[in-house]
C-alpha positions in Angstrom: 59.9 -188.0 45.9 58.4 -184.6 44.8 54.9 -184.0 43.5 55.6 -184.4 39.8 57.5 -187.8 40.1 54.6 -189.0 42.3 52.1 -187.9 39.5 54.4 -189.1 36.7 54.4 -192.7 38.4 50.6 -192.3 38.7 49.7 -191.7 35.2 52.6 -194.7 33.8 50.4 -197.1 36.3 47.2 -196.5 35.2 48.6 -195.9 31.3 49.6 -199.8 31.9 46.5 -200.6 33.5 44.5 -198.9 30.5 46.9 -201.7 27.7 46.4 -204.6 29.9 42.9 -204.1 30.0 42.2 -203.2 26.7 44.0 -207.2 25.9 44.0 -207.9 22.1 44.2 -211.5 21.0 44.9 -212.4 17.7 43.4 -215.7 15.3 43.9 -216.8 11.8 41.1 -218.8 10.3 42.8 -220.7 7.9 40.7 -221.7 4.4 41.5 -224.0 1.8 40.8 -220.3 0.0 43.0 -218.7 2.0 44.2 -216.8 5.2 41.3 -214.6 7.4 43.0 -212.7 9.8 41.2 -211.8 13.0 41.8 -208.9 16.3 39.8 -210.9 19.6 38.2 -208.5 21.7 39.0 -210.0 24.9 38.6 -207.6 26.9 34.9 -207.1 26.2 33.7 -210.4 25.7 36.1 -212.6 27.5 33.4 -215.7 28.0 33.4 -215.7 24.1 36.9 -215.3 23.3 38.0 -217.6 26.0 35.7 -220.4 24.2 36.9 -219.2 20.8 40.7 -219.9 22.1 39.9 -222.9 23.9 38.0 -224.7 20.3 40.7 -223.7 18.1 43.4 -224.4 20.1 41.4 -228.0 20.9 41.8 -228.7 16.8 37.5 -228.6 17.0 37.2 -226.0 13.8 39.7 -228.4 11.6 37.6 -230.0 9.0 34.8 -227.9 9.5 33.3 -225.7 6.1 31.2 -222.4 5.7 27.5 -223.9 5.7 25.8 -221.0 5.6 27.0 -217.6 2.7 24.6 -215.0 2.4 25.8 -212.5 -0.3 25.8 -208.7 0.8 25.3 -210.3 4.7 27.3 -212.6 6.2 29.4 -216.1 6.0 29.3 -218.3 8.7 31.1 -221.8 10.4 31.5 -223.6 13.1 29.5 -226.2 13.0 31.1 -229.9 14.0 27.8 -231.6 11.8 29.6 -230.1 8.7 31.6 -233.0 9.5 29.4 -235.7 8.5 27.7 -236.8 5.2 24.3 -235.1 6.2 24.0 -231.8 5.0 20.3 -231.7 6.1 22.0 -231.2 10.0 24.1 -228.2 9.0 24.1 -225.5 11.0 22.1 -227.5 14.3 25.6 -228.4 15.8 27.7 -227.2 18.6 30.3 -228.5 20.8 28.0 -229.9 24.1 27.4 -227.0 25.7 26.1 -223.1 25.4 26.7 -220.3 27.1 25.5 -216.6 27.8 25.8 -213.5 25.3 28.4 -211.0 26.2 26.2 -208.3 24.1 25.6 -205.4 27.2 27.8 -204.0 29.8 26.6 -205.2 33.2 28.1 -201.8 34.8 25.2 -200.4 36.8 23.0 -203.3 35.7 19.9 -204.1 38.3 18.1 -206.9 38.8 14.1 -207.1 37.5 12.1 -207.8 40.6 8.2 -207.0 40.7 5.2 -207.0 38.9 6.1 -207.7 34.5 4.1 -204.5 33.4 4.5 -204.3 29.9 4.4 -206.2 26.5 8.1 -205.6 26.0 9.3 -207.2 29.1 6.9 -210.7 28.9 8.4 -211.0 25.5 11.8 -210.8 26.8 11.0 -212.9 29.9 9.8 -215.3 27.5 12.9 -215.6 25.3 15.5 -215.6 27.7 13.6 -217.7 30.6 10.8 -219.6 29.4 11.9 -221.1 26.8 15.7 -221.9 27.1 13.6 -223.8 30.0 10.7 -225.7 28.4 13.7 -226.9 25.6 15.5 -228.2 28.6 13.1 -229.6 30.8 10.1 -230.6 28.3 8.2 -233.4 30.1 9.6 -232.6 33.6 8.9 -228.4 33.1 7.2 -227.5 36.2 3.3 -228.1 35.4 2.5 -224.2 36.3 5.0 -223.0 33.4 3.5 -225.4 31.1 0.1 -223.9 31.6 1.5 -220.9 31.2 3.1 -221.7 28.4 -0.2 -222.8 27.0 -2.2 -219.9 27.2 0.5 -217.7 26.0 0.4 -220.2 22.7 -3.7 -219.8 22.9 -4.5 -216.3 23.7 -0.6 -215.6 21.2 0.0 -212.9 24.1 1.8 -211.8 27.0 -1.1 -211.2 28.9 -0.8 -214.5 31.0 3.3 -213.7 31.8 1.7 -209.7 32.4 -0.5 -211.7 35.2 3.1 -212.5 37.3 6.1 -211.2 39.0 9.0 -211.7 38.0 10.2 -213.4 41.4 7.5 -216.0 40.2 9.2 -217.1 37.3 12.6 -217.1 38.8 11.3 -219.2 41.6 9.3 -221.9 39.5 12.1 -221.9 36.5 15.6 -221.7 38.7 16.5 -219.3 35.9 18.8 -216.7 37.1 17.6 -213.0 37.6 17.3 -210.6 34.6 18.9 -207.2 34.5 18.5 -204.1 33.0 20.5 -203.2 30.2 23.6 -201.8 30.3 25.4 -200.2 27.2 25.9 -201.8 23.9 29.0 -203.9 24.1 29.6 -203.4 19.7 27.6 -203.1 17.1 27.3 -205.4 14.4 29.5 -204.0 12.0 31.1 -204.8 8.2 33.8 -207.5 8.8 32.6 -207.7 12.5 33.4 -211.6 13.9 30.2 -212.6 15.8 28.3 -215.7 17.6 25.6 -217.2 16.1 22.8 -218.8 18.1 19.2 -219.4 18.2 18.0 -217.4 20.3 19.6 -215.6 23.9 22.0 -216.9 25.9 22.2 -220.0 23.1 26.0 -219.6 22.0 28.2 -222.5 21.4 30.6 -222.9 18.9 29.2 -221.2 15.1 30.3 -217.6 14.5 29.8 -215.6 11.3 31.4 -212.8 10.0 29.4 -209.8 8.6 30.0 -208.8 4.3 27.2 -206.3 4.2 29.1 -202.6 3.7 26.6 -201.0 5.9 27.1 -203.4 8.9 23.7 -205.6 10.2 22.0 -202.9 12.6 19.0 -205.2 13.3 21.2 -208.1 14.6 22.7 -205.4 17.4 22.1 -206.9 21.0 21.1 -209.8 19.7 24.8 -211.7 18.9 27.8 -211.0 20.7 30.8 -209.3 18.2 33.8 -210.6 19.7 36.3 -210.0 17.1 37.1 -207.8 13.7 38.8 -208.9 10.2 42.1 -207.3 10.2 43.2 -209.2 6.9 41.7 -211.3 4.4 38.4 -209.7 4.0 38.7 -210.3 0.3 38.5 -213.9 1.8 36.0 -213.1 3.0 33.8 -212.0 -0.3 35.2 -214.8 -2.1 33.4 -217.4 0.4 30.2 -215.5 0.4 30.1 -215.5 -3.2 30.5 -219.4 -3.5 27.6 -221.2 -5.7 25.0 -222.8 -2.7 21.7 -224.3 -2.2 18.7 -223.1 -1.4 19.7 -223.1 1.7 22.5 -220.9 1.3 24.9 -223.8 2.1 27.7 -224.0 -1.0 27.7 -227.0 -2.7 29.7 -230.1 -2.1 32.8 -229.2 -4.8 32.7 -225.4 -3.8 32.9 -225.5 -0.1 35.2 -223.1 2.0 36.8 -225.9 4.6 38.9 -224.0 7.2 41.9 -226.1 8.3 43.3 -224.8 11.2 42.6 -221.8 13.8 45.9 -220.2 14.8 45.8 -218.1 18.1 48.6 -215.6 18.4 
């Protein structure tokens, strides 16, 4: 084999290795108002879209209505209270579980050991770590944390986190290691698909899909985009412009109740 087949085969291997790896995966979120058509960007944010899949294709988005429309921003579902009679617990649900953001590449990513020397990074360290950990263990946190926790509350600084390392934390929480951050995974774009939460690392089952023209800047790194309209984005407007409450949730007789999630 000459020189020019050998490089031929070379560049059809990696061509194929570029299509697999860029995988696509396709969902319709089917309304009683119609059809929303969605690309899955599983090859960026394959914990998300692997959850995504696994809910729809589980029937746990059947029933379930747009609590939450936000003209000029965003329309968002997903949550199983929807299902009930309450509408006071709208928007609290998920499905039993969370899970991680997929929001920055981890190539090159290193872990934060060492003395916590600025504002920026005890704010972080207290989002992600602290208190993801004091809403799980309350009671039974570890009593130095809690003290912690206190005079952060009382002084309504960083200083006391400033006062540590970060190996402390790691140690006395069991959290696992921050990293720096890598690259932006997507921005929060017009028509962008993207997980709600309450805070990092909080994802579970609501998403919400951006209306605003200009995209939602502010909200970059914060929620993981793991998906694009395709079709039905005047869908889309019609939900967010559904009468609602003063809690943005649309009232009883105009809700948007999507019936079925297709994966194709």
């Amino acid at each position: 084999m000459n020189f020019n087949k050998i490089l031929l085969v070379g560049l059809i291997i990696i061509s194929l290795s570029l299509s697999l790896s860029a995988e696509k995966i396709n969902a319709v979120i089917k309304t009683n108002l119609g059809d929303i058509e969605v690309e899955l960007t599983k090859d960026l944010t394959p914990k998300t879209v692997d959850n995504f899949v696994k809910l729809a294709k589980e029937g746990f988005y059947e029933g379930i209505y747009f609590h939450r429309v936000i003209p000029d921003f965003m329309i968002q579902s997903g949550c199983p209270n929807t299902l009930n009679d309450n509408r006071g617990d709208d928007g609290s649900g998920n499905p039993g579980y969370q899970f991680e953001d997929e929001t920055y590449s981890t190539a090159g990513s290193k872990k934060l050991t060492g003395k916590i020397t600025t504002e920026e990074e005890a704010i972080r360290l207290y989002q992600e770590i602290l208190v993801p950990y004091m809403q799980e263990m309350r009671d039974d946190a570890n009593p130095d944390i809690s003290n912690l926790m206190n005079s952060v509350a009382e002084q309504q600084s960083g200083a006391p986190i400033m006062e540590k390392t970060y190996e402390f934390f790691y140690e006395k929480t069991g959290a696992s290691p921050l990293t720096t951050k890598g690259k932006l995974i997507a921005s929060v774009d017009y028509g962008t698909l993207c997980m709600a939460n309450s805070g990092p690392n909080t994802n579970g089952s609501q998403f919400f899909i951006v209306t605003k023209k200009g995209g939602a800047p502010w909200l970059n790194g914060k929620h993981t985009v793991f998906g694009k309209v395709t079709k039905g984005i005047d869908i889309v407007h019609t939900i967010e412009q559904l009468p609602r409450d003063s809690r943005d949730n649309p009232h009883t007789e105009n809700q948007a109740i999507i019936q079925k999630v297709v994966i194709k």
